[in-house]
C-alpha positions in Angstrom: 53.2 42.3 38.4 55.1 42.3 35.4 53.2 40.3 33.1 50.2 42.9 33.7 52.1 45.6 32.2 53.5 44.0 29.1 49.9 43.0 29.1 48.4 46.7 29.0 51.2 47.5 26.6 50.1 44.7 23.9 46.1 45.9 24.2 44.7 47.5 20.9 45.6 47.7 17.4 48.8 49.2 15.6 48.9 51.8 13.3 49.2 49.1 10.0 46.1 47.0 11.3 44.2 50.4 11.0 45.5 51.6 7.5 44.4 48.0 6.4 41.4 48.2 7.9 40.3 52.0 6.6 42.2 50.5 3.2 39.7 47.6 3.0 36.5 50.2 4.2 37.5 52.5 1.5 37.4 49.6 -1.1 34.1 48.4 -0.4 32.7 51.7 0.0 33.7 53.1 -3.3 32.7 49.9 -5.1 29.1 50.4 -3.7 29.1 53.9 -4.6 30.2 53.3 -8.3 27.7 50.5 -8.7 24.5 51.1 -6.7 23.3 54.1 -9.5 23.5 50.9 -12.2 21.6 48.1 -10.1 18.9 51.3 -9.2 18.5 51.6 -12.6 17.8 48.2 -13.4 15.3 48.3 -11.2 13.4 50.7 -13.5 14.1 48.0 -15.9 12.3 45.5 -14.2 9.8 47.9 -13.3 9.1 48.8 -16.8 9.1 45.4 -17.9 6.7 44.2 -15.4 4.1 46.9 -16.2 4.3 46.2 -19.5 3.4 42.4 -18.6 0.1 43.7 -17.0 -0.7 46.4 -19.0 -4.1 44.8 -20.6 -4.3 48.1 -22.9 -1.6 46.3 -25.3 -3.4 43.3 -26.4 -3.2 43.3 -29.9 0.0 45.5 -30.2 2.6 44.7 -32.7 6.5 44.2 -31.7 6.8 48.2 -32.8 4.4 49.4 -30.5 5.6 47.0 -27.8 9.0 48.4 -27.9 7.6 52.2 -28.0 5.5 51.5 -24.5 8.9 49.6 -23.0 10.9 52.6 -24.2 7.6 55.6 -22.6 8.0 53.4 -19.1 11.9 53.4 -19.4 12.0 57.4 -19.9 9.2 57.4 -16.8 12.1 55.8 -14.7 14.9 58.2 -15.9 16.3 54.7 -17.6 19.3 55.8 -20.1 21.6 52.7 -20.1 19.2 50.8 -22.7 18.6 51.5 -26.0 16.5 50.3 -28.9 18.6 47.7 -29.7 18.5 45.8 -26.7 15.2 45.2 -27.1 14.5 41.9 -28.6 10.7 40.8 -28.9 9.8 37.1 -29.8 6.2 35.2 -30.3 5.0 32.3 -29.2 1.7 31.6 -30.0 -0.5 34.4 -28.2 2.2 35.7 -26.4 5.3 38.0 -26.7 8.5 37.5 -24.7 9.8 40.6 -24.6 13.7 40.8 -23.5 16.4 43.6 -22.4 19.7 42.4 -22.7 22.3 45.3 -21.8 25.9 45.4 -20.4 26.8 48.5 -18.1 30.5 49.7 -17.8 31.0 51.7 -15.1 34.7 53.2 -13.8 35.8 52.1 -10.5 39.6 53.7 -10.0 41.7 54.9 -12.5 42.2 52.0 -15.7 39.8 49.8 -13.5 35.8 49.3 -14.5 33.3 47.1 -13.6 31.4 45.8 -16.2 27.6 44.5 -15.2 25.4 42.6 -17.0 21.6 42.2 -17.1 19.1 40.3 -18.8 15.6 40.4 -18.3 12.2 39.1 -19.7 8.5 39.8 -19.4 5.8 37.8 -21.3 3.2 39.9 -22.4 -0.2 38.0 -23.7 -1.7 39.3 -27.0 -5.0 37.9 -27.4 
């Protein structure tokens, strides 16, 4: 009969193994609020970058007005992170490789920041 009450006494967590739990939580959580606006807007990256590899409008185009549709699709999708100089356009032969190389910073607590980095491509034919 004894060993079932020490039993029901020892059932359950303690105040520490809850702060360390809600402690961990609260970790995770703000990291995914801090970075989820910079991987949402790399996805209008990529999305700009793909349409500009099937837009069949811009055969022909030179780097200039490569850049100028990337940088119309990137203001369509609110995109603010990039700028003109991480743009770098390349040929080979018929085709354009068209790359956006960018690093993010973003604040995470106090002195603390994450820093992300992306680097895309999209091949985009001429002729």
């Amino acid at each position: 009969m004894r060993q079932m009450s020490i039993a029901k006494r020892q059932a359950g967590m303690t105040m520490i193994s809850w702060v360390l739990v809600f402690s961990i939580a609260a970790i995770i959580g703000v990291t995914i609020i801090r970075l989820f606006p910079v991987y949402m807007e790399h996805l209008g990256v990529t999305s700009s970058l793909d349409s500009l590899s099937q837009d069949h409008s811009l055969r022909g185009a030179t780097p200039n007005e490569l850049r100028e549709a990337l940088m119309r699709r990137m203001d369509i999708n609110d995109v603010k992170r990039v700028s003109r100089e991480d743009i770098s356009i390349e040929r080979d032969g018929n085709i354009y490789r068209v790359s956006v190389d960018y690093e993010v910073v973003t604040p995470f607590v106090h002195n603390v920041s994450f820093l992300v980095s992306f680097a895309d491509t999209a091949e985009v034919v001429i002729r």
